[in-house]
C-alpha positions as CSV (number, residue, x, y, z in Angstrom):
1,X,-90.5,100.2,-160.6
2,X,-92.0,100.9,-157.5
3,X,-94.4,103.9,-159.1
4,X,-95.2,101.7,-162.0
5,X,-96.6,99.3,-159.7
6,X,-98.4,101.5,-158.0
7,X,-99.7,103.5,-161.0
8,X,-100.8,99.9,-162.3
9,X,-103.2,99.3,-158.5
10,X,-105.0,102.6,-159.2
11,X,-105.8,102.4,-163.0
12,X,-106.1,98.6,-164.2
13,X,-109.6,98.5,-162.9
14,X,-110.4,101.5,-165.2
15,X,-108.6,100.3,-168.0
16,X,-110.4,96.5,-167.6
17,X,-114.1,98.0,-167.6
18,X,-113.1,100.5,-170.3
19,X,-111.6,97.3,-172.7
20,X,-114.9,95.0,-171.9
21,X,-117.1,97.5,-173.0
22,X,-115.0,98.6,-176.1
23,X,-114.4,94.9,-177.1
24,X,-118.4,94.1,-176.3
25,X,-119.6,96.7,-178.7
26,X,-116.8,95.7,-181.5
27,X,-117.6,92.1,-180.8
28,X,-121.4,91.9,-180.7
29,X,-122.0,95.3,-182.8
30,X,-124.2,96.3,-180.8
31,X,-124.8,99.7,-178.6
32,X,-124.0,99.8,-174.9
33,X,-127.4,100.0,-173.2
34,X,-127.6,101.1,-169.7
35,X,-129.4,97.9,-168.2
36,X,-126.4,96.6,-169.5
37,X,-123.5,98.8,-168.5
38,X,-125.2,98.7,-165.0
39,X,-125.0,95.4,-164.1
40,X,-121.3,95.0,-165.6
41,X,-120.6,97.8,-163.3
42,X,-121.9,96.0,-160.2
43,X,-120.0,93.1,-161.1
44,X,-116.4,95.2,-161.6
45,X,-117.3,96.5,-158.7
46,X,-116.9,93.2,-157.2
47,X,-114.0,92.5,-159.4
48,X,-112.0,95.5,-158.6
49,X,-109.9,94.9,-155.7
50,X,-108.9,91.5,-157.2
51,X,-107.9,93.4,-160.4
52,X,-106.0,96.2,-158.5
53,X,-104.1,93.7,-156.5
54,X,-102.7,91.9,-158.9
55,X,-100.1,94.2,-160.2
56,X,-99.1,93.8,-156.7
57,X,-99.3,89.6,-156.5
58,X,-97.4,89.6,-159.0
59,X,-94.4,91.9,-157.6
60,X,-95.1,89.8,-154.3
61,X,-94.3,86.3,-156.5
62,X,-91.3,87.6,-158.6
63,X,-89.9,88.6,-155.3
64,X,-90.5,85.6,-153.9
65,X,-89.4,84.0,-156.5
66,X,-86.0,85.4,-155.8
67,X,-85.5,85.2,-152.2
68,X,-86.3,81.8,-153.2
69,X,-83.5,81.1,-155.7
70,X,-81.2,82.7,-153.1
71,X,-82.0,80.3,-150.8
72,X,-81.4,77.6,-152.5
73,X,-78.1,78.6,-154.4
74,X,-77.4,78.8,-150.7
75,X,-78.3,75.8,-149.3
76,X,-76.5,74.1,-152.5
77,X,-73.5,76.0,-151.6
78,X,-70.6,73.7,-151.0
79,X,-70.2,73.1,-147.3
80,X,-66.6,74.6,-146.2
81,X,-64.4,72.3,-143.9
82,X,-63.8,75.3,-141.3
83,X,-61.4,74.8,-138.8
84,X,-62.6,74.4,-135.2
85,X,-60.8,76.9,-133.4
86,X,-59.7,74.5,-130.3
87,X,-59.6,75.8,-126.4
88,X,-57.2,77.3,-124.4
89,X,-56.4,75.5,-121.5
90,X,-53.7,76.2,-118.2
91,X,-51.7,72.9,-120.1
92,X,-51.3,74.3,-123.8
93,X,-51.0,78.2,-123.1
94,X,-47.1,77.5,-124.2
95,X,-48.4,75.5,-127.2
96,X,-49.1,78.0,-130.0
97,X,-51.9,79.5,-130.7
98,X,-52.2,79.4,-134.5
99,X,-49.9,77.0,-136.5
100,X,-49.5,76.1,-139.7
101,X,-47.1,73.9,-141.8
102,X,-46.4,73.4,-144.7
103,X,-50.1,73.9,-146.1
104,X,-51.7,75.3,-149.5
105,X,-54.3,77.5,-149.2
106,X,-56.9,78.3,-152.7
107,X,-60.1,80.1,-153.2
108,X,-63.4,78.4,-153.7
109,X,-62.9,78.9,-157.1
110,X,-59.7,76.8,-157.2
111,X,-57.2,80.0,-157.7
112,X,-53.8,79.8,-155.9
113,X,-53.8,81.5,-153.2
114,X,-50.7,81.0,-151.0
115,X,-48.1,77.8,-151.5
116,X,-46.2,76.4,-148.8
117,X,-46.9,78.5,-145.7
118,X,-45.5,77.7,-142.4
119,X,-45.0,79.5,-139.0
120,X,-46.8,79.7,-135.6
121,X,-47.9,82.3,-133.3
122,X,-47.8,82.7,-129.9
123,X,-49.8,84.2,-126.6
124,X,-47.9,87.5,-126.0
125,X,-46.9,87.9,-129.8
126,X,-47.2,90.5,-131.8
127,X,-47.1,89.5,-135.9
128,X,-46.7,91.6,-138.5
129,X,-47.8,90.9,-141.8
130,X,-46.7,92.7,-144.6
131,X,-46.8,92.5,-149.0
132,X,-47.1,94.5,-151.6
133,X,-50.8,94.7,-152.7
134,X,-53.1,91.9,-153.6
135,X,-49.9,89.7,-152.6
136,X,-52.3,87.8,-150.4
137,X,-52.5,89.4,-147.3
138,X,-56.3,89.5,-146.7
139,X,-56.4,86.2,-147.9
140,X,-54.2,84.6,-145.3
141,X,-56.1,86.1,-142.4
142,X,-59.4,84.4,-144.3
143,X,-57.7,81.2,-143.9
144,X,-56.7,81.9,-140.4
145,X,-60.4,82.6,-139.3
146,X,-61.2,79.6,-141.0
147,X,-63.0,80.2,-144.3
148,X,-60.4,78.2,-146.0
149,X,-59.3,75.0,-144.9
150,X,-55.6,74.0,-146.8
151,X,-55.7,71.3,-149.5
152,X,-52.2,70.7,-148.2
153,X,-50.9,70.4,-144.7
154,X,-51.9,71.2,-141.3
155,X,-53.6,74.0,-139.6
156,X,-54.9,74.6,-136.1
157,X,-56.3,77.8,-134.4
158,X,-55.8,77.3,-130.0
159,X,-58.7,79.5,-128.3
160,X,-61.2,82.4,-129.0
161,X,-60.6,84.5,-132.3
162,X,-61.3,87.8,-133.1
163,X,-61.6,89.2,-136.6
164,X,-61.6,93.2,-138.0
165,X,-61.9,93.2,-142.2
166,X,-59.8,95.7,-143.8
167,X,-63.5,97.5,-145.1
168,X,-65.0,97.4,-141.4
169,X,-68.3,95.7,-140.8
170,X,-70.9,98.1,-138.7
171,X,-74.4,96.9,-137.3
172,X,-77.1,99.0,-138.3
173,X,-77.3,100.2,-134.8
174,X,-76.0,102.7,-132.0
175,X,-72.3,102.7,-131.2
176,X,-72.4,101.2,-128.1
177,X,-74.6,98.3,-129.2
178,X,-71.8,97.8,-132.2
179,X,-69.3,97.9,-129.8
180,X,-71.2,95.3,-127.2
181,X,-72.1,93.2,-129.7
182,X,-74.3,90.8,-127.4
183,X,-71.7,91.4,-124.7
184,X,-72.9,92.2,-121.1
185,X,-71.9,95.8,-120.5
186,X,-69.2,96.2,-118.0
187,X,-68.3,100.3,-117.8
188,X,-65.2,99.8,-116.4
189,X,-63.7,97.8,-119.9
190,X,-66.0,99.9,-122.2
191,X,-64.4,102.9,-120.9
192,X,-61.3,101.2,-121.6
193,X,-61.9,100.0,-124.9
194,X,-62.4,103.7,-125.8
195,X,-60.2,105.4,-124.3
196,X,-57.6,103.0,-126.4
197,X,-59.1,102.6,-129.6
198,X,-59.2,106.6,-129.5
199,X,-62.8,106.8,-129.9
200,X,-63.3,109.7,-126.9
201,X,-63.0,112.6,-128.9
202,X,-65.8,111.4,-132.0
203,X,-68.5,110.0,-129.4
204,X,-67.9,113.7,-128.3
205,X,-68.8,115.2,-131.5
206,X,-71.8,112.9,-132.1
207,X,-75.3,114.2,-131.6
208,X,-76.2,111.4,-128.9
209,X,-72.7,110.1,-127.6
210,X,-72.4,106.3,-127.9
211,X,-76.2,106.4,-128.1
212,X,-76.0,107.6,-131.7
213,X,-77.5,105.7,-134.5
214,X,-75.1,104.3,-136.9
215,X,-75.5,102.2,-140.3
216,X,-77.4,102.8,-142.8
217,X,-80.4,104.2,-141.2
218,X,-77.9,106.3,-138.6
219,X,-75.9,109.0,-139.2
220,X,-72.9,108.3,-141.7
221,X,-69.4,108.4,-139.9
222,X,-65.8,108.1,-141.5
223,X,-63.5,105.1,-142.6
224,X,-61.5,106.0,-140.0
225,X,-64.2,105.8,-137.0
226,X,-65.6,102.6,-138.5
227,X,-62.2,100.8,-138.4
228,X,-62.3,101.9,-134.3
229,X,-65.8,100.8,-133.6
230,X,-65.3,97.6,-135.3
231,X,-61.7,97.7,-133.8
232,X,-63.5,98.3,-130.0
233,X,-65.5,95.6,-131.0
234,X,-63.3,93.2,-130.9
235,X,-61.2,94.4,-128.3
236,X,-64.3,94.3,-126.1
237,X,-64.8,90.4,-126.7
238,X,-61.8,90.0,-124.7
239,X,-60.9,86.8,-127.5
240,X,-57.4,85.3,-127.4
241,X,-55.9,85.5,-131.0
242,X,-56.8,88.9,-132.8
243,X,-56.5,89.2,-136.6
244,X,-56.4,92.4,-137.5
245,X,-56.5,93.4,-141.2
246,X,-54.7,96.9,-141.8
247,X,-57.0,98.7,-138.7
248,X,-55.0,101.9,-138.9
249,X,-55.3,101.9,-142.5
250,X,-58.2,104.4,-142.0
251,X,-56.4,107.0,-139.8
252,X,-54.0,109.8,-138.9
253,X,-50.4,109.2,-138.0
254,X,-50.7,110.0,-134.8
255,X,-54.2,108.3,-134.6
256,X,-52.7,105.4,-135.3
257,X,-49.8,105.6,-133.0
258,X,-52.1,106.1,-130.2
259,X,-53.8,103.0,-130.7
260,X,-51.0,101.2,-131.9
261,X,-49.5,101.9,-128.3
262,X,-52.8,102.0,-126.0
263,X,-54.1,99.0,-128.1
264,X,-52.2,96.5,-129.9
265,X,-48.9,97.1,-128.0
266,X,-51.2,97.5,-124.7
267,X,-54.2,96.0,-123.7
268,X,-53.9,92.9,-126.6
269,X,-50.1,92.7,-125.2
270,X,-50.8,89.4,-123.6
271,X,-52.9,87.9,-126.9
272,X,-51.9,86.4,-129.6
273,X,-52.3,89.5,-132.6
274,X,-51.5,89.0,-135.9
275,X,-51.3,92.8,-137.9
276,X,-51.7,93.2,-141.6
277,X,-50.5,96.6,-142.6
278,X,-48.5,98.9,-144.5
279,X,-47.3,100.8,-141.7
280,X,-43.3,100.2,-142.0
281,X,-42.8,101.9,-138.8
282,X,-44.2,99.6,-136.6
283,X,-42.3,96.6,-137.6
284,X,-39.7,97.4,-135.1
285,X,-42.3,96.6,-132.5
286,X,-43.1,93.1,-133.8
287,X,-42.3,90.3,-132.6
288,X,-42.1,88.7,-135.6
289,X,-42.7,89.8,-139.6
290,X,-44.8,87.5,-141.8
291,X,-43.6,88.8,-145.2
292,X,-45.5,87.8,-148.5
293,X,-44.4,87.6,-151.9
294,X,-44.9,85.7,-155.1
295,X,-47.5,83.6,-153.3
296,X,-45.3,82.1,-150.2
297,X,-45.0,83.3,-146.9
298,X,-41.7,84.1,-145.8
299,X,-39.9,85.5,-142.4
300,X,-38.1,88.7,-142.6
């Protein structure tokens, strides 16, 4: 499209002086004299970057035109009632951190999501979440960060939350900024945060260490790195509930038992973490399972 346009700046000026003195001759019947073609020259002349730039106007306003309907389907979005994540304090760190009861949770569209869910977690507990696919999973830790507010029932969230998406999010940046993300840099936890999200060995390989350009404009790196940097990320925002949606989904066995151990099970061991995964093997670590099916959430 792009080439098009461009092909269209270089030759409409051509193609607009050739057409006025074919359709002057047709028209008047009449030879092209040079007095003539002269001064219609002179005056394309002073037509010509108009002409040539409005192949590209025109791009400019359908473009607009779009980023214009975006915004507007946006701000005519439905606003979403999210739920205010309310602060720790010395008083309620025995209160839960996250507790539901008895609320229904649907998508924007109005499709079911989950019916009649109830349970709390706590500082210093460890909850597993498990289902068979598209059981709902993904969708309960969108309605614990907020994005969905229950039709039914009642919901609160106690102190700072912390989110990783099962497809991790990465900045179009280095790794070190992706891992900061706005954060003051304090070496002494960012050499943590590395050393337990197991992300020594790939900063290793990387052309430029941590300094490395990642994203679209970087260098491509794996799943599996991208579910640790976005994993570091939010490790390094020191927050008080993590939601973590199948992080070691991306990685090795033993990978994933390295951060399961250094990570979830170790630095996060005083947070409140709730685990989506497949993993069967680390249930026995849980403090509690969260298990899914037919659209309720029940214990195990």
């Amino acid at each position: 499209y792009q080439v098009c346009v461009r092909l269209l700046f270089m030759t409409v000026p051509v193609f607009v002086t050739a057409a006025t003195f074919l359709l002057y001759t047709i028209i008047y019947r009449t030879s092209l004299d040079a007095a003539t073609a002269f001064t219609s020259l002179a005056l394309f002349n002073l037509l010509r970057f108009p002409v040539q730039f409005l192949p590209l106007m025109i791009n400019y306003v359908m473009e607009a035109r779009i980023s214009v309907k975006r915004i507007q389907d946006f701000l005519e979005t439905p606003e979403i009632r999210h739920v205010a994540a309310l602060p720790l304090s010395e008083d309620s760190l025995r209160d839960p951190c996250i507790k539901i009861e008895s609320a229904i949770f649907v998508w924007p569209d109005g499709t079911p999501l989950l019916n009649d869910v109830s349970f709390s977690c706590y500082l210093g507990q460890l909850t597993a979440v498990v289902g068979g696919t598209g059981s709902g999973k993904s969708g309960l830790l969108t309605a614990l960060i907020g994005d969905l507010a229950p039709n039914e029932g009642k919901f609160s969230v106690r102190g700072k939350v912390a989110y990783t998406a099962q497809t991790a999010w990465i900045q179009n940046s280095t790794v070190k900024e992706n891992i900061l993300y706005g954060k003051p840099f304090d070496r002494r936890k960012y050499e943590q945060v590395l050393d337990v999200c197991a992300l020594r060995q790939d900063l290793s390989i990387l052309p430029a260490g941590d300094q490395t350009e990642i994203g679209e404009k970087g260098i491509n790196v794996s799943g599996g790195q991208k579910q640790r940097i976005a994993l570091a990320r939010a490790v390094y925002q020191d927050a008080d509930v993590y939601l973590l949606d199948d992080c070691l989904s991306a990685v090795d066995s033993h990978v994933a038992q390295h951060i399961f151990q250094k990570c979830i099970a170790g630095v996060l061991k005083d947070k409140c973490v709730v685990l989506v995964t497949h993993k069967l093997g680390l249930l026995q670590r849980a403090d509690q399972v969260v298990y899914i099916d037919d659209k309720k959430v029940k214990y195990v």
